[in-house]
N, C-alpha and C positions, 0 to 999 in steps of 0.2 A: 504493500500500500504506500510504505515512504517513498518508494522508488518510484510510482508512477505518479505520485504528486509530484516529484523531484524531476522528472522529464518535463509534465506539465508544463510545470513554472519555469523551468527554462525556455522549454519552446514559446511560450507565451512572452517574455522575455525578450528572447530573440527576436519573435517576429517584430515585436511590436519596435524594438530598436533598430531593424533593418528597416520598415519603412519610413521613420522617422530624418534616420540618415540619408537612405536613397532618394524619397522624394520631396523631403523641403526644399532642399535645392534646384530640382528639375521644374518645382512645383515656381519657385519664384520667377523662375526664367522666363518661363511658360507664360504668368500671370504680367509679367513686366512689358515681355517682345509684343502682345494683344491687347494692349491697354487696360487692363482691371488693375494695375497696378502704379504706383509714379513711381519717376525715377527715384531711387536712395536717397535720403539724407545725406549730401555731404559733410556734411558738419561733425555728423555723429560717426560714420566709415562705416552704418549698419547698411544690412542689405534691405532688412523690412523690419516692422513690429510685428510679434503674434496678432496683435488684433487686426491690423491692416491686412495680413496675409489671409488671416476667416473673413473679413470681410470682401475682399475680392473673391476668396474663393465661390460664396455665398452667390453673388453679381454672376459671378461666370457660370456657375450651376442653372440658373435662372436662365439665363441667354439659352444652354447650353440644352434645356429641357430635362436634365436629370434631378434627383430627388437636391433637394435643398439644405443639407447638411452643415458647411461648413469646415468639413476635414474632407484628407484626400479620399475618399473612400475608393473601392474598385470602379465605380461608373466613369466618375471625374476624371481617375487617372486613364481609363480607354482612352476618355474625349480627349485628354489633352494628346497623346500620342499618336492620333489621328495627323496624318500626311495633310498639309492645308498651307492657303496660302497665307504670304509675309504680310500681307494686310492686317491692320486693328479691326476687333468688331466692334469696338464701342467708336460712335459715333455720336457726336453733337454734344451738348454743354453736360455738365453733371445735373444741371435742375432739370433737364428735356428727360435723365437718362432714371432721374429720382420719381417722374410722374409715368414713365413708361412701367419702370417697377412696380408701382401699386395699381396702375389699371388691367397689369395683364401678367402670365407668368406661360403663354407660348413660347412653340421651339422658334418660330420664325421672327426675324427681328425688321422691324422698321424704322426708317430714318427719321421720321416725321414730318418730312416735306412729300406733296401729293401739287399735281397739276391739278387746277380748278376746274377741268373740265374733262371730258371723257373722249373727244374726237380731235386726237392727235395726224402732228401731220411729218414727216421726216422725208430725208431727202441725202443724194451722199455727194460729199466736196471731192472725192478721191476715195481712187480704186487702188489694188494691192498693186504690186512690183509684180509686172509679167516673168520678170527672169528669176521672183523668188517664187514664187504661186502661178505655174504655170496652168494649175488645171482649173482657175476663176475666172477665164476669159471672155468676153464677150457681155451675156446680163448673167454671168451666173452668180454672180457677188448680189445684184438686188433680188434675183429666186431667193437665195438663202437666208436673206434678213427678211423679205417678206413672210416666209413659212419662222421665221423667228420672233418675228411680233406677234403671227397668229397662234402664239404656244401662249402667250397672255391675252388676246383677246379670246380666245377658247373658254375662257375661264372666268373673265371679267367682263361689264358692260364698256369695253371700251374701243377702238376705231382706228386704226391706222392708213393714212393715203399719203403714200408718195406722191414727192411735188415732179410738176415735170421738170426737166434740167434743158437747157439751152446746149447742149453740147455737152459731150462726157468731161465731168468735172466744175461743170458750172450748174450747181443750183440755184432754185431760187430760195430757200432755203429751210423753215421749216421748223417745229418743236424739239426738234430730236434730229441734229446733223451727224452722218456720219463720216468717219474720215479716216484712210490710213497713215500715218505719219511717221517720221522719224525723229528720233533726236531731240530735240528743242524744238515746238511747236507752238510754240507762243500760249502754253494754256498754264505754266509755272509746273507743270510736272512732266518733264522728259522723258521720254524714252531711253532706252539702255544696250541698245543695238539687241543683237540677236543673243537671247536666252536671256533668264532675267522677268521684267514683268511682258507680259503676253496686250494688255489692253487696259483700261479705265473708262468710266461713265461719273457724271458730275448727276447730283440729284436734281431734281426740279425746284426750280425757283424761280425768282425776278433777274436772277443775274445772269449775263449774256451768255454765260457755257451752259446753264442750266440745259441738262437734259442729252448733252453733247457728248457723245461718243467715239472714241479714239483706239484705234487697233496699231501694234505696233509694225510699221509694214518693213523692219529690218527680219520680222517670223516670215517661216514658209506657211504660208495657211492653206487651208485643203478644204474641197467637199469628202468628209468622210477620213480624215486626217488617219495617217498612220503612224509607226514611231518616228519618222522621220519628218513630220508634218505635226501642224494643228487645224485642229476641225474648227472653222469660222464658225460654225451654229452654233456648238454649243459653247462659245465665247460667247457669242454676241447673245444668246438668249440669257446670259450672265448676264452682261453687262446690260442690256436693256433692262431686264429686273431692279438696277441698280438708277439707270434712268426713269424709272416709273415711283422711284419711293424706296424699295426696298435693301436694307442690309446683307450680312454675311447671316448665314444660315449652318450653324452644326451636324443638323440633321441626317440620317441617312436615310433615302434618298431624297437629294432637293440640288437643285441646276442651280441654288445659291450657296452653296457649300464654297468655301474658300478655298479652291485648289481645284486645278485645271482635271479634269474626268476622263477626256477622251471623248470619242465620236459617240452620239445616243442611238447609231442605227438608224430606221427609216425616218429622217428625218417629217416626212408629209404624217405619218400618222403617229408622230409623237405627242404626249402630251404630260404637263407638268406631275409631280407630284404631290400630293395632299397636300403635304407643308409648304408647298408654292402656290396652293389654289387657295388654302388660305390664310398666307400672307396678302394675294393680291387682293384679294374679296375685302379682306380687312380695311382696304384703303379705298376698295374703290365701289365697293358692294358687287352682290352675283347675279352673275347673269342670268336672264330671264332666260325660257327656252326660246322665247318665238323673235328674240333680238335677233336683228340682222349680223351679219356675218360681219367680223371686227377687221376685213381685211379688203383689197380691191375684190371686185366679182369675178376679173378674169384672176385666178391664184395658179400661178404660173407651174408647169410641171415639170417636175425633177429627172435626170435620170438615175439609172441606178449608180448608187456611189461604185468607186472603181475597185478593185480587189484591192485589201490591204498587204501592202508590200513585206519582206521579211523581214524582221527585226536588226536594225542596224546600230550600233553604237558609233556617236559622233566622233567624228575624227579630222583633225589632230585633236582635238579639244581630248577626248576621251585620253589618249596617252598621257596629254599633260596634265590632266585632273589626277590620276590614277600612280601618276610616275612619281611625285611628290618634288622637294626642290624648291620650295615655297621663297620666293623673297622675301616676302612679312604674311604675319598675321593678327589681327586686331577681332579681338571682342566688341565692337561698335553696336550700340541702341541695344541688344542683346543678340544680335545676330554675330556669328565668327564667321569674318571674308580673310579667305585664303587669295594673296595676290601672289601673282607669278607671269615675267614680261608686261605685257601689255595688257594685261587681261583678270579678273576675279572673278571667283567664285563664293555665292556664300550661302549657309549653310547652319545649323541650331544643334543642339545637345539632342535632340528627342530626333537626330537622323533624318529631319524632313530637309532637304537640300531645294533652292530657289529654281534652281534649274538646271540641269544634266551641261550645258552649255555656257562657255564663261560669257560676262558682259565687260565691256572696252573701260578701262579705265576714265578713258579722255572723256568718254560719253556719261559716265554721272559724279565723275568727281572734275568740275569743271574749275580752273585755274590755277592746275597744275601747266609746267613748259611743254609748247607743244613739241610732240613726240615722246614724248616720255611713257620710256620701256622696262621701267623700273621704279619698284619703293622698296626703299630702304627698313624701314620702320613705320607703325602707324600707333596711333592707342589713344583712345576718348576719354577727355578729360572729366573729372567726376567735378570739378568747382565748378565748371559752367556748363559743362556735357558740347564742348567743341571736341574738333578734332585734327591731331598735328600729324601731320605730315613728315615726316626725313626723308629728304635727297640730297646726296653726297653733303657738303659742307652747307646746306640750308635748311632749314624749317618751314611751312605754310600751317596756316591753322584757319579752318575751317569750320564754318555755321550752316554745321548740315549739309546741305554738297556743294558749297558754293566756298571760295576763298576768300577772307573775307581781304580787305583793300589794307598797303600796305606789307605786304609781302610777297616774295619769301624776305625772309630774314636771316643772318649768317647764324649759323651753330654756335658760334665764339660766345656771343650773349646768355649760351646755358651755364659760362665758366667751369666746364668740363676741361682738366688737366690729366693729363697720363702722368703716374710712378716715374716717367723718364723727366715729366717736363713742359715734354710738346703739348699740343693744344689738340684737342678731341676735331675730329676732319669729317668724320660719319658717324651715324649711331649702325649699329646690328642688330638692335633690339631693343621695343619698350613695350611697359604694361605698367599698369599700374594694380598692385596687391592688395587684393578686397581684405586680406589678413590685417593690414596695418594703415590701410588708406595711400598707403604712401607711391610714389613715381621712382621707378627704377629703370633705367638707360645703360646700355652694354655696349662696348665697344674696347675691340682689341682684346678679349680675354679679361677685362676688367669694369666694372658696374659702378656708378654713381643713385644716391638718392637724393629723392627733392619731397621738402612738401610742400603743395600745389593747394591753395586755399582761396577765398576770397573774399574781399572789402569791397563793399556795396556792389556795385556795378562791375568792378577790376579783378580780373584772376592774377594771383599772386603766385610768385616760384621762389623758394629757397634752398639752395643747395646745402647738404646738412655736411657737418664736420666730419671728418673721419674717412671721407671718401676718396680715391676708387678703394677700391677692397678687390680681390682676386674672385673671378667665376668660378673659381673651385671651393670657395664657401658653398654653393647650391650644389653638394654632395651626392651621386648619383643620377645626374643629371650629365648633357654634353655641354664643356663651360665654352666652346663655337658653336651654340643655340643659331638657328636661325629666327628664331622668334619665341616671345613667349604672351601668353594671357592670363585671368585670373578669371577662372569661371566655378560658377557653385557657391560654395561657404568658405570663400578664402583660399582655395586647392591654386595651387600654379600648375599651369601646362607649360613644356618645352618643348616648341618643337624644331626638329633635323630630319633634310632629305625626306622623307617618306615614312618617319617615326614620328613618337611622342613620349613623353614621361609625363607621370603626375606625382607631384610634390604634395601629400594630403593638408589640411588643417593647420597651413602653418610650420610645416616642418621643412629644415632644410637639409638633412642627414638623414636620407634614407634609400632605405634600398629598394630601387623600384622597376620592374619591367617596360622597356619598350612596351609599345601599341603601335598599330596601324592607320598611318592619316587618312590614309586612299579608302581600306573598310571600313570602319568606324564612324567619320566623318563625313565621304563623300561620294558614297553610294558607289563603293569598286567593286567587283569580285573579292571575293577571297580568295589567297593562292591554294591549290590542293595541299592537303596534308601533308605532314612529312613523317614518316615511319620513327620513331622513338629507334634507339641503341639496342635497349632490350629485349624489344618485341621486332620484328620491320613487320610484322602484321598489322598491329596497333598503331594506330596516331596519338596523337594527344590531342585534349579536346581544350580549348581556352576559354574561359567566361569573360573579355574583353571590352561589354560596350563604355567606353568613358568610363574606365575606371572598377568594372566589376570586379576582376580578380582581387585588387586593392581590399573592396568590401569583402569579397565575402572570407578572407584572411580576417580583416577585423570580426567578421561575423563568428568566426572558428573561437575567436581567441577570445569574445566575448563568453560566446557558451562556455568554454573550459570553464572561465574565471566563476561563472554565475552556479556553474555545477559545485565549484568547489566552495562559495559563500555557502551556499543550501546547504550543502555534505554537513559542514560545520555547525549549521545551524541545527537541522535537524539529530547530528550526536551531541549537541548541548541540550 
């Protein structure tokens, strides 16, 4: 009987301490990167309060359609692990988001803006890139938005007619424009060349984008999209969604769901899902049976989509994702971008990656020198949440993706000195340590610290005494890191080539395993097994995601310790 209370209580124990450690942290990321959560207190170097962390959880539950709790329970932690897009779902002011709470506790979320009427008119400024989306040619681009609005007029009392256009690319214009674009498009949120985000829609209102819809035309878009392509329908019946009123949506299944789906099939006989019939209904009330048809009377007919092609992985991109070799890597807003040349990839702790495909640097971090094939160093600062830049002997620092005026600026101004003398010429690496708050800069085998604060409006830098100090203080570690970050509860990552290390809680003396950038982080392969010494039948098997082996060693050494308090307890 002692003995199986004595298991009890420790498995009880255990678990309860395994989830504790594993998903506070995942849980804060998660709640921070989707808006239920603000940024940290600088002031304090905490990452949240208990109470802030239940009550986003709380909010997110609610969005989220699961039971209402407050801890992570198993439902939550599915939702959160759910593959989805980099997009926030909280939308619009905290009073809009306090009156949505008490009037309703649906899965579907609404922005709370609604056009005033129900006889919508759209019309398109621009078609895709013949040479990227060859199979759009001709009116097949208006087929497929037109059987796109009719997936919400299906559903709703409401009306869509394209306007006539004076010549392809000249509308006259209409409720709801649409447009393929690149780049800079004059609407304040850029495109990011090819991979990256897919499309936007601005909600309804008085303001002149209201309602206006933007495809990124640097994607292949396709009828019927395959892994090589993206299916325009069901972007655009997304994004229309988005221009009619409506939010991201959690749910399974709902075409508001944040993250790109793939093709839905026969497009002509598709039709929304429950949680899309009634989100729209919600806004715009249901359709009568004997309502006329919410679409032109001639509705144009499709053919059949083409055979989907065989699965191809992108390349070169795919090698250089997968090879590792990173020039930097920064934890920014809560996402981790892996840059390398000219190009980034980014990417979250819960494995969900933005895109198989990198996006151009030049194209969303604007006011770097052009051509610039290389970063040095990156890392977001916590006193104002900007972001600096290192390129060889210079600094930029950045509001968001924009540089702000005034720079670059020489390196010299950090008063970074080497052990020899000379005057620091590059950084190799920065992050700033959720452990102690503080900014730590590597270069040449040796590290300086700063603390980075602020007075009123001014971010402030002080280089602290005592420094450089040798990389081989971060014991266990490669002291020629090519980068490192601070993700979780204080944990340091290092990463080299095509590896990583995790330094747990603080600690700088320990003995820790490589991991893999390319599996773990960025949706590679894994390589086959390799046959053990003792066995060559046998592999070894790794429990690796971010840090598992780590846990569940702590997890081993927890139970020992808890078996032998009990032992004790119960022979006294």
């Amino acid at each position: 009987m002692e003995l199986a209370l004595l298991l009890l209580v420790v498995l009880t124990l255990t678990e309860n301490t395994s989830a504790q450690a594993k998903d506070y942290s995942k849980a804060v990321d998660w709640l921070s990167r989707y808006g239920y959560l603000p940024p940290p207190d600088p002031r304090t170097s905490k990452l949240q309060t208990k109470e802030g962390i239940e009550k986003a959880i709380r909010i997110m539950q609610r969005f989220g359609g699961v039971q209402e709790t407050g801890v992570l329970d198993p439902a939550t932690l599915k939702l959160m692990s759910t593959p989805r897009c980099s997009l926030p779902d909280i939308v619009g002011s905290e009073d809009m988001l306090k009156r949505k709470r008490r009037r309703r506790r649906k899965r579907y979320a609404l922005s709370g803006l609604t056009w005033h009427k129900t006889d919508l008119t759209w019309s398109v400024h621009s078609y895709p890139s013949p040479s990227l989306s060859p199979g759009l040619a001709g009116n097949m681009v208006e087929h497929i938005l037109t059987h796109a609005f009719k997936a919400w007029s299906d559903a709703a009392p409401l009306s869509f007619r394209q306007l006539p256009t004076h010549g392809r690319g000249a509308p006259a214009g209409g409720d709801i424009r649409v447009s393929f674009s690149r780049l800079l498009h004059e609407d304040g949120y850029p495109f990011d060349g090819k991979g990256g985000t897919l499309a936007h829609a601005f909600f309804p209102g008085r303001d002149e984008v209201a309602g206006d819809t933007h495809f990124d035309d640097d994607e292949s878009w396709s009828y019927g999209g395959d892994s090589s392509t993206t299916d325009l329908f069901t972007v655009a019946v997304h994004e229309f969604g988005h221009a009619l009123g409506l939010s991201h949506s959690s749910t399974d299944p709902s075409i508001m769901r944040p993250y790109y789906q793939g093709p839905v099939g026969d497009i002509v006989s598709f039709k929304l899902a429950l949680d899309d019939r009634l989100a729209i209904q919600q806004l715009y009330g249901v359709k009568d049976d004997g309502s006329r048809d919410g679409v032109d009377p001639d509705l144009p007919r499709l053919p059949s989509p083409p055979p989907p092609k065989p699965t191809q992985l992108p390349d070169p991109s795919f090698q250089d994702r997968c090879q590792g070799g990173f020039d930097a890597v920064a934890n920014i807003r809560g996402e981790v971008f892996f840059f390398k040349g000219a190009h980034f990839w980014r990417t979250a702790r819960d494995g969900s990656l933005l895109s198989l495909n990198p996006a151009q640097i030049k194209n969303f971090w604007r006011g770097l020198p052009p051509g610039t094939n290389k970063i040095d160093a990156v890392y977001e600062r916590k006193s104002d949440s900007k972001i600096i830049f290192f390129i060889g002997s210079q600094y930029w620092v950045f509001k968001d993706t924009e540089a702000m005026s005034g720079y670059p600026r020489p390196l010299s101004e950090w008063g970074m000195t080497k052990k020899s003398g000379e005057p620091v010429d590059r950084v190799d690496a920065a992050f700033i340590w959720a452990h102690n708050g503080k900014t730590y800069l590597f270069s040449g085998g040796e590290f300086w610290r700063f603390d980075e604060s602020r007075i009123g409006e001014q971010a402030t830098r002080k280089l602290e005494p005592g420094y450089p100090r040798d990389n081989s203080l971060w014991a266990g570690v490669p002291s020629d890191m090519d980068d490192v970050i601070s993700w979780g509860g204080g944990d340091a990552y290092f990463f080299k080539d095509n590896l990583y290390w995790v330094l747990k809680n603080g600690g700088l003396n320990q003995d820790v395993a490589p991991k893999s950038i390319a599996v773990n982080w960025l949706r590679c392969p894994a390589p086959p097994p390799t046959p053990t010494a003792a066995n060559p039948r046998h592999t070894k098997c790794s429990c690796d995601l971010h840090g598992s082996s780590s846990f569940l060693r702590s997890s081993w050494i927890l139970l020992i310790s808890a078996v032998l308090v009990i032992s004790e307890f119960i022979r006294k």
